[in-house]
Structure formats: structure tokens, C-alpha cells
N, C-alpha and C positions, 0 to 999 in steps of 0.2 A: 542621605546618600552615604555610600560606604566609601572607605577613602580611595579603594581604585577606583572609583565610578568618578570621582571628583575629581583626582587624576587626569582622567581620559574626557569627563567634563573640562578641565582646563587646558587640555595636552596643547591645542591652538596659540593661546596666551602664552603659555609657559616657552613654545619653540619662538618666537616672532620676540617676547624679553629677552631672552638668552643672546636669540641671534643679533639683535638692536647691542647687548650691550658688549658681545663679542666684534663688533661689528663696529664699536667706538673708540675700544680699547686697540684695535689694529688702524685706526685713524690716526691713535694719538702718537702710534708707537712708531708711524710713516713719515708722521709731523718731524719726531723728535730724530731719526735717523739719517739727516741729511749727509749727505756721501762727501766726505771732503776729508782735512786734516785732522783729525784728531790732536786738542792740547792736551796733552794727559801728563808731561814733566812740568814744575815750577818753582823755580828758584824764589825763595824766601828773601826779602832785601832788607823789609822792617816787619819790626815784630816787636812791638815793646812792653807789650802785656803778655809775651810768651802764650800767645793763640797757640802757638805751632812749640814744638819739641823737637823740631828738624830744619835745616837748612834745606830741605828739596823735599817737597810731596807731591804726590799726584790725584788730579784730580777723578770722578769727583768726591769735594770735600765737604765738609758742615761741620760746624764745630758753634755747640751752645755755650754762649757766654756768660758769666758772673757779672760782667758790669762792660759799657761800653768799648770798644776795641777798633782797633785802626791795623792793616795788614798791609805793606806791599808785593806783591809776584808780580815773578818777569820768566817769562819764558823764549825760547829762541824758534824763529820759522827761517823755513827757505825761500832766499827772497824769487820772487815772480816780478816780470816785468808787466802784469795786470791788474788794474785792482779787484781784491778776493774782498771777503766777506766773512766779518766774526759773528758767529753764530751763539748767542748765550741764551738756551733753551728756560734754564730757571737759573737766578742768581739770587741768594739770599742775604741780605742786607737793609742796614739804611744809607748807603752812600756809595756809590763805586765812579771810576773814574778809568776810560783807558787811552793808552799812547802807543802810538806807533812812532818807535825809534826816537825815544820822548817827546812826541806831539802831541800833544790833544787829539782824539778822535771821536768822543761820545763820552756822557757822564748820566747818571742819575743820582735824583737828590739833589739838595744845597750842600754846598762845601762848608756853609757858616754854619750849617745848622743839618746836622748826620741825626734827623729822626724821622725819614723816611721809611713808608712800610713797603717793602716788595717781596716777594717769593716765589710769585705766580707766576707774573708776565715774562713773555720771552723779550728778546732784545736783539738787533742787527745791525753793526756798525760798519762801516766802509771803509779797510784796510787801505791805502796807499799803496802804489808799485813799490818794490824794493824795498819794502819792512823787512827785515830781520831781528826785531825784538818786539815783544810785545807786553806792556806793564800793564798791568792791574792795581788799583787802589782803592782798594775794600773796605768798609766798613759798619761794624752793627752794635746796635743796641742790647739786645739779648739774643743774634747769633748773627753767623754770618757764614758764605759757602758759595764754590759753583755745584749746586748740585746736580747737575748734568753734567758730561763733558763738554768744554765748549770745543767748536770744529771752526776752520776755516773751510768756508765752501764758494762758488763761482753762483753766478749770475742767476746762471739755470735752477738753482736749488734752493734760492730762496722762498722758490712756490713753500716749500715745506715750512720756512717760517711765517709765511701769510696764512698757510691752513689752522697750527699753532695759534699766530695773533688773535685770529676772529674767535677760535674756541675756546682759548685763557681770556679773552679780551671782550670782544662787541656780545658776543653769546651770553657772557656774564651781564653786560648792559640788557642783553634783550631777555632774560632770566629774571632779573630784577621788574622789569618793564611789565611783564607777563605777569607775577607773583602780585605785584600793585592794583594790575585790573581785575584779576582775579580775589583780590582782597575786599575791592570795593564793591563788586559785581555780588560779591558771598553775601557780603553786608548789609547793601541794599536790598536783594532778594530776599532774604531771610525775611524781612517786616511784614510779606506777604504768604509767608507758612505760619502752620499751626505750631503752638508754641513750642514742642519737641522738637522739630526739625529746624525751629529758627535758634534755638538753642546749639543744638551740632554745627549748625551753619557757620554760627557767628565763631564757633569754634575753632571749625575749619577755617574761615577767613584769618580770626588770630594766629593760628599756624602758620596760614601762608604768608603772613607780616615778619614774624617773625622769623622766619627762612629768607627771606629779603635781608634782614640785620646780617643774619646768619652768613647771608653772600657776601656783605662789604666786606667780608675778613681776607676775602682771595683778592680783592681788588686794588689797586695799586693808588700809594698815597704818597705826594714828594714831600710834605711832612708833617709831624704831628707832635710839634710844636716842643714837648716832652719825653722822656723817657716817663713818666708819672701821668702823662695825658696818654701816651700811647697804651700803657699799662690800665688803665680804666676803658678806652676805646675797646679794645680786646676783648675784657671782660664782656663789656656790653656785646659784641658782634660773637662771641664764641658760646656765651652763657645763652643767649638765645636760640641756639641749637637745642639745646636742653629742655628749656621752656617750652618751646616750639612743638617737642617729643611728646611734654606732657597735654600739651593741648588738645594735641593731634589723637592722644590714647583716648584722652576723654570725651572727641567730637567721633570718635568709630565706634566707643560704644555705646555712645546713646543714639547717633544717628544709625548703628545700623543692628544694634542689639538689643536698642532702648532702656539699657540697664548697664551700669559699670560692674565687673565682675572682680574678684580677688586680686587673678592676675592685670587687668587694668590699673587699680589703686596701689599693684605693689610696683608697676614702670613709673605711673606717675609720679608714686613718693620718689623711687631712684632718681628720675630724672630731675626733678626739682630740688632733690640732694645733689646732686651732679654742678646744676647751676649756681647753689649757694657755695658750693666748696672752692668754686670757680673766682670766686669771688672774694674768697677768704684770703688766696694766694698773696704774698706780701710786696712781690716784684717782679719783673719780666720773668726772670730765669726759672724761678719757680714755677711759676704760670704756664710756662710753656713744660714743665714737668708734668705738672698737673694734669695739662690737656690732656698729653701723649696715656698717659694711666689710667683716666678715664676715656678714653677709645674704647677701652673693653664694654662701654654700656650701650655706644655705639652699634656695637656686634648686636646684642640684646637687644636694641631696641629695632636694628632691620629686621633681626627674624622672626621678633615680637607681631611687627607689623607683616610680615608673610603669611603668619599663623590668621591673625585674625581678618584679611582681607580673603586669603582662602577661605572663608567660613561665613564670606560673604553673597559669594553665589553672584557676584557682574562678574564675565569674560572681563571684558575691556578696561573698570575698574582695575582688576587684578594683574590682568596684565603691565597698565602705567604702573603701577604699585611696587609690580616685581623688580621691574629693571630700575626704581629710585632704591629698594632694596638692596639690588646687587650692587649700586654706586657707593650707595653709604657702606657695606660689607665692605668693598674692595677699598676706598678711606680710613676706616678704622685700622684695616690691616699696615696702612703706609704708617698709619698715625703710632701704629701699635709700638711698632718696629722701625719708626727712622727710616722709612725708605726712600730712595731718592728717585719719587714718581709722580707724574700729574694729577691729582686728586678732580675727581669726577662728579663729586655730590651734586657742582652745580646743576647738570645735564640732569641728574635722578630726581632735582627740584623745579625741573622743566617735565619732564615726564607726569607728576606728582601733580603740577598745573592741569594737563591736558587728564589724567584721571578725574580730578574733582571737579573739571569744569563735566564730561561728560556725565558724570554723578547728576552735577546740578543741571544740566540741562533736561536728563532724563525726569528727573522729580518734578521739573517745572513744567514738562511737557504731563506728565501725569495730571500735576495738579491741574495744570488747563483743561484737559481733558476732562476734569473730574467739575471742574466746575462749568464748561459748557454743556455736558451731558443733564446738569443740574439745573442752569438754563434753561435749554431746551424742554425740559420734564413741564419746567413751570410755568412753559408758554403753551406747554399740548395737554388738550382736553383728556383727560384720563377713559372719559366713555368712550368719546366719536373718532377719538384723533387725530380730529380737526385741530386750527390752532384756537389758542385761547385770545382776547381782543389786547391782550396785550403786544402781541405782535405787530399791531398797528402803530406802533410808537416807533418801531425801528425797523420799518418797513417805508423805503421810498417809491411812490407810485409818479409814471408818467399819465400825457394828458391823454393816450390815444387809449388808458386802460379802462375799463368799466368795471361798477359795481355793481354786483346785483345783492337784494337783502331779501333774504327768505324766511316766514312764518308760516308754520304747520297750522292747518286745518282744523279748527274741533280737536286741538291737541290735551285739552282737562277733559274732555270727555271720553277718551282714550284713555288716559290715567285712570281717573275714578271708572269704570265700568269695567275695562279688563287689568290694570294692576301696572305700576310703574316698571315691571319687567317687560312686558308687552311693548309699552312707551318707549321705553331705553332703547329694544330691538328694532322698533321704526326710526330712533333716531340717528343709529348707524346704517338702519339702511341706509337713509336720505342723504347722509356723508359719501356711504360707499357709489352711489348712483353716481353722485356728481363728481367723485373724483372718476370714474370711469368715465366720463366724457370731456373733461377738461384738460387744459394742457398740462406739462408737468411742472411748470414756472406760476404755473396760477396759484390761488391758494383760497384756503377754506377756514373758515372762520367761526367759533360759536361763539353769537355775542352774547348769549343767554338763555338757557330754558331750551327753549322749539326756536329761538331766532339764532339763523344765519347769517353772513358777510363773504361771498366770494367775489374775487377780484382776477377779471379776467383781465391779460395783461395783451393789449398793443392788439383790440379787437372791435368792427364796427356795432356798436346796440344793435343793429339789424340781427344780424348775426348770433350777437349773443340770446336774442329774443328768441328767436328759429333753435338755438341750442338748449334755451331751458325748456320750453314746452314741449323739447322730446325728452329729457328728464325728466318735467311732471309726467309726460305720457308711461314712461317707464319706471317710474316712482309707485304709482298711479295702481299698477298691474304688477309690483311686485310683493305684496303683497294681500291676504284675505279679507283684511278690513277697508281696502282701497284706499288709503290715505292719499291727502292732497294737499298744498302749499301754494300761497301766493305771493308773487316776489316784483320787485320793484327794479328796473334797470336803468343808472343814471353814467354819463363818462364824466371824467376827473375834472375836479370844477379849479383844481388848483388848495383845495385845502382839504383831508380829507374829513374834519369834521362835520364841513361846507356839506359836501359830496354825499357823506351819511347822512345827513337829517334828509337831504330831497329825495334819495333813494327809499331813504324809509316811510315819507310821505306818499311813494309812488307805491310803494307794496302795501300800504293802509288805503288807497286809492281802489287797487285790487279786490282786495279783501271786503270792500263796502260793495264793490261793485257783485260779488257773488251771494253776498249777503240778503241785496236787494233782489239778486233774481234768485 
């Protein structure tokens, strides 16, 4: 295809991505907009590691640490005789603490122990009537900030921080949840493909594990015991984004190009240099240097995966594809730059789920396809297209059905005088006669040679009787040599091996009986 044709081949996928992820990004941006006070002044009270370089800054703020750090701000509100509502969209730290008019009102973290991870989750505290000050008491490991404004807002407006919660919060639970079954689902499945595809599979499954790690890193931890345990935690949950990348390069192109290419081997070296460097870092501060630097591989690696998922020819694929693209695109950019916004990947690693599982469901539904069609083949007579007696193995009959068992006439006599093509063409007549008279649930059987097996279903032997001897009549007459067949008619004895030997004694019965006259 040429590349407008693939274009206007994708144009469907590419408007419903866009729109999905335009479409999330003004969700999150409703979330975080709640209508109220804005705190944007803040008086600096403690400061003993010189975080700050001012007595008054405004939010919002982030400031990356050298070594751990303790802040207090106090800001002034107008006091209301209702209780209002603090709204902290992202706060970054391991410890915060606030007061209304110095009371306690809400904390995160232990007080004894400030190595809590948070960044992500919003937070909602219930102001008191008649506040007029509000402290803040901050602190982090290797940084700390309100990185949003925090707002005071009324009752009505916390919808916006429930919409927030679930999307920073349960979404990530249910992201995780998703990624696991689909890890195991990949895994398990795979045993039952051919080795190339269980090879990509297990691939893709290792991907979507390691985007699982990838996720604990947004998720909210009250503490982690260490600045030197958090600092390896990290490692482990951000460097698997990397790995994750490499895996994932290597499971698209053998599962969808069968072969790794140049540019394949030259993401996967990046990205597995990415995760080793990640690794090298000596401590928090750096670390978090680090990451933000490599963001740029990031970029590379979404448009990496745009390129080759275009070139993969599934809508639907491409489609979940594009819009984890644009999450991860639009991440990198926060990461690149410090910016103070909700990072979305998780959502592009929910999309990225519903891609590969359709992937895999589609292959699995081929391969079923491919091996019942294989089945079938092996059950059906290649001449008559009758079925073969192996049918009878997985075929349940009731008691009201009958059998009948048919053997051609003088059928080597037939062979040897005019030629097994001759034979062959009688023995599709004698298939196509009876399935023209029978019903369409019935079925037709070659047990061998000239010998037949049809099984009329939920029909009296009268009947059946009265039905074949207008088929032999018709058999009979439709052809030059007149051929003719004796058949035995028994109903279901309850076994059908029981059932075939008496029908077949009955069509030997037959057959003596014509013989003799």
C-alpha cells in the first residue's frame, strides 16, 4: 500500500485515538479545575535547609532536593462561616501535615518516619468554619512541591476531586488488575501456538509485567522504610519501563514481521542502556536527574512503536497503539520539561491491554478456526463426502434414531470390468441419492470400501424402510449399469457398537437373501 492509501486505510483508528485521547486530557483538565479559592501566596515559616531563597513564594512550586528536607508554609484565607474544602490536586513529598488556625486537619506519611512516596494522588481535607490561616508542613526525600495550586472549594465541587481520585487512584488499581490477566492469559496461551508466535506472546506477556512494575511508581506508598530502599524501589519500578520497551520491540517483530530488523536491535540496545544507566545513578537526586534526560527515549520509543504498528495492517491494533503512543508522547514531554501535569501513560497501558488482548484473541480465533477446519477435513471422506467412521466417536445418538448399514451390489465386479473411476462415480452417486432424501441432521457415513452407516435421527424403521427402497429405487435408475445395495435397518440399542454389529447382521441377512434368489 502506498502511504496515503494506509492513511485513509487507518483515517477511522487514527480520528476515534485522537479523539479518546483529546477526550481524556479535557477530563483531567475538568478534574483539576475545581472553581474555588485559589492559594497561590505562601509565607515561608521554616526552612532550614534553604529549600527556598525567599520568604514568600507562590504556588505552584517543586523544588528537587540534594538530601532530605523539612518546609513549613502558612498562608492566610477569608474566614467563612461554613466548612470549605482543601483541594491538593498533586502534592509531592514524603510527609505533609496541615492545620487549620494550628489544628490538625489531615496528614500523609508518618511523622517518625518521612519516606513516603506520593506525587500522583490527589487529596481532600475538610477546612473548619472560621479558618483564617492555613499551615502546611512539608516534606521530601529527593523533592518536594505543591505542584498544582491548591484551591479552597464548597461541597458541590468535590465531584471534581472524586473524578481525579478514581483516575490517579482505583483506575491505576484496575490498570494493574488488567495488565496481570492479561500477563497470564498471554502466557498460558502461548503453549498452545507454534513456536514463533509463542515466542512474541510470551514476549508480549513479559512487556505487559513489566508495565505493571512500571505502574507502582504513580502509586502511593506511606513509606518506604529508607531513603536507600526507596532509591532501589525506583530503580526497580522506572527501569522496567525501559525493559518493558525492549521487550515489547522484540515481541512486534517477530510476532508481526517474523524477523527483528536494524532499527528493532538499535531501540532495544537504547532501551536496555536506558535501564542500566538507571541503575548506575548513586542517589535519589541524581536518579530523578536521570530519568527526566532520558524522557527523550521515551519520545523514540512512542514514535518507534507508531511506525511499526502502522506497518502492521490491524485497524483496531493500531488504533489501542496510537493513543498509548500519544500518553507516553505527552509524558515524556511533562518528564522532559518539569512540568507540573498529570501524566497519563497509565491510561495508554490500559489501551495497550485492550490492543493485545484483541491481537490475541484474533490469532486464537484463527488458530481455532484452522484446526477445526483440520478436524473436519479428517473426519470427511475425500471421495463421497460422506463422513469418515470416525465421527462416530463424537457423535451422541438417541433411542428413537435408527441405523441403517448399506453394501453395494457386485461392487469388485464393477471395479475389475469397467475401471475404479467408474466405481468411484457410483459411489458418489449412492452418497448424493441418500443425502437427497434425508434429513439435514441425519448423517452419512463410509465405514469402508462400498460399506455405508446412515443414521436417521428421531425416525420409526417403518418408515425408514419405506425411505430407503425409494433410494435403492432411485439409485437403481440412476445410473447405466443399474447398481443396487442391501441395507440393514436397526433403532438405537443404547450402544452404538451393540447397534452396528445387529444392523450389519441385518444387511448380511439381505444380501444372502438376494443371493439365494
Amino acid at each position: 500500500m502506498k502511504q496515503l492509501e494506509l492513511l485513509k486505510y487507518y483515517s477511522k483508528a487514527l480520528f476515534f485515538s485522537i479523539l479518546g485521547f483529546l477526550g481524556l486530557l479535557l477530563l483531567v483538565r475538568y478534574s483539576l479545575n475545581a472553581h474555588g479559592v485559589q492559594l497561590l501566596s505562601w509565607q515561608v515559616l521554616s526552612d532550614e535547609d534553604r529549600v527556598f531563597q525567599a520568604q514568600d513564594i507562590t504556588a505552584p512550586f517543586y523544588k528537587l532536593l540534594r538530601k532530605p528536607s523539612t518546609v513549613v508554609l502558612a498562608t492566610t484565607v477569608e474566614k467563612t462561616s461554613k466548612p470549605l474544602y482543601l483541594y491538593l490536586p498533586q502534592v509531592s513529598g514524603s510527609f505533609w501535615a496541615v492545620y487549620s488556625n494550628d489544628h490538625l486537619i489531615g496528614s500523609a506519611g508518618f511523622r517518625s518516619d518521612r519516606t513516603a512516596h506520593f506525587w500522583y494522588k490527589p487529596f481532600l481535607l475538610e477546612v473548619p468554619a472560621n479558618t483564617d490561616r492555613i499551615t502546611i508542613e512539608l516534606s521530601g526525600v529527593y523533592e518536594l512541591g505543591l505542584d498544582i495550586v491548591p484551591r479552597l472549594i464548597e461541597e458541590k465541587e468535590t465531584f471534581r476531586f472524586r473524578v481525579l481520585s478514581f483516575l490517579c487512584g482505583d483506575f491505576l488499581s484496575i490498570t494493574i488488575g488488567l495488565c496481570i490477566t492479561l500477563f497470564l492469559v498471554l502466557y498460558l496461551v502461548s503453549h498452545n501456538m507454534p513456536q514463533n508466535k509463542r515466542r512474541s506472546n510470551r514476549l508480549f506477556a513479559t512487556s505487559t509485567l513489566l508495565a505493571v512494575i512500571w505502574t507502582l511508581d504513580l502509586m502511593p506508598f506511606s513509606t518506604m522504610y529508607s531513603a536507600s530502599v526507596m532509591l532501589l524501589l525506583r530503580k526497580f519500578f522506572v527501569s522496567s519501563a525501559y525493559f518493558g520497551f525492549a521487550c515489547l520491540f522484540t515481541a512486534i517483530g517477530l510476532g508481526f514481521f517474523e524477523k527483528l530488523t536494524r532499527g528493532d536491535l538499535a531501540m532495544v540496545f537504547l532501551n536496555l542502556s536506558a535501564a542500566i544507566i538507571l541503575w548506575i545513578a548513586p542517589n535519589n537526586y541524581a536518579f530523578k536527574l536521570t530519568t527526566s534526560r532520558l524522557a527523550m527515549i521515551l519520545f523514540l520509543n512512542a514514535l518507534y512503536i507508531a511506525y511499526k504498528i502502522f506497518r502492521s495492517y490491524s485497524k483496531i491494533l493500531f488504533g489501542f497503539s496510537l493513543f498509548f503512543v500519544l500518553t507516553v508522547l505527552f509524558d515524556a514531554f511533562i518528564l522532559l520539561f518539569n512540568l507540573n501535569l498529570k501524566l497519563l501513560s497509565g491510561f495508554g497501558v490500559v489501551s495497550l491491554f485492550f490492543g493485545f488482548s484483541y491481537n490475541l484473541v484474533h490469532e486464537y480465533r484463527e488458530m481455532t478456526v484452522r484446526a477445526t477446519v483440520s478436524h473436519m477435513k479428517s473426519l470427511i471422506d475425500p471421495l463421497t463426502g460422506a463422513y469418515n467412521r470416525g465421527i462416530l466417536v463424537e457423535t451422541t445418538f438417541d433411542e428413537k434414531d435408527c441405523f441403517v448399514y448399506l453394501d453395494l451390489n457386485s461392487f469388485k465386479r464393477i471395479n475389475d470390468t469397467y475401471g475404479h473411476e467408474v466405481g468411484d462415480k457410483i459411489l458418489v452417486l449412492l452418497v448424493n441419492t441418500i443425502r437427497s432424501r434425508i434429513k439435514q441432521n441425519d448423517i452419512v457415513v463410509r465405514m469402508g470400501g462400498d460399506e455405508f452407516l446412515v443414521i436417521v435421527r428421531d425416525c420409526d424403521p417403518v418408515v425408514v424402510k419405506k425411505l430407503f427402497d425409494e433410494v435403492l429405487a432411485e439409485f437403481q435408475n440412476s445410473h447405466e449399469l443399474r447398481p443396487t445395495f442391501s441395507y440393514g435397518i436397526k433403532k438405537f440399542e443404547g450402544s452404538y457398537l451393540r447397534t452396528l454389529r445387529a444392523v450389519d447382521m441385518e444387511m448380511y441377512r439381505m444380501k444372502e437373501k438376494l443371493k439365494s434368489t
